[in-house]
N, C-alpha and C positions, 0 to 999 in steps of 0.2 A: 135806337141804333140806325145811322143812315143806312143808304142803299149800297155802299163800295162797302161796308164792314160787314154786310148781311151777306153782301157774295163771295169775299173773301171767306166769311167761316163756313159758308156752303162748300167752297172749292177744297178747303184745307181739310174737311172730310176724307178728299180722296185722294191725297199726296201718297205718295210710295214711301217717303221720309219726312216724316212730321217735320215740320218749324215752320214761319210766319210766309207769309206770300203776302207779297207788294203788287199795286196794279200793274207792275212792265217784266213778272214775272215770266219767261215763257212757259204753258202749260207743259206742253210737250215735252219740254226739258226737267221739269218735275214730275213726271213720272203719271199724266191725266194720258188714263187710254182712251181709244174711241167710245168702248161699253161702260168705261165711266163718265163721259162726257153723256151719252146719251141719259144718263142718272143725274147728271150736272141740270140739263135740262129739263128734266119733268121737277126737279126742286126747286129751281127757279121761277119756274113757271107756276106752280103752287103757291110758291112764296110770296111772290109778286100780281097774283093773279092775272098772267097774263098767258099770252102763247106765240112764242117765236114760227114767224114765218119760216113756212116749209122750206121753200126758197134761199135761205138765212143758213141754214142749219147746215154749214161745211165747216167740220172739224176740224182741217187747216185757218178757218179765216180765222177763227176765235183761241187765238196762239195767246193770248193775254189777259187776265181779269177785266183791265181797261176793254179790252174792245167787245167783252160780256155786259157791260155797264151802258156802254154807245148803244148794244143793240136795243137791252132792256129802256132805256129812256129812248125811244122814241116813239 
């Protein structure tokens, strides 16, 4: 599985109403709260073994899978 499908079914865990999410989905408008966003990140971060700078971690910037994907590949 790449890396956009692996965060896609990460995110689609925590939709309010199930169905598919595309990367120019807006979170926010599907129903990703902040306390699940903070869940979004520690699975991510496991998953990928990696760790989003402190810095990074504003839950307005990251309105979209796409821009979850940007942070992760860099």
């Amino acid at each position: 599985m790449d890396k956009s499908a692996k965060v896609l079914e990460i995110l689609e865990q925590y939709l309010d109403e199930p169905g598919k999410l595309s990367l120019d989905d807006n979170l926010l408008e599907r129903g990703i709260s902040s306390y699940n966003f903070l869940k979004i990140v520690v699975d991510l971060e496991n998953e990928f073994d990696m760790e989003f700078d402190p810095e990074e971690l504003n839950y307005n910037l990251f309105q979209t899978p796409a821009t979850l994907i940007r942070c992760i590949e860099k």
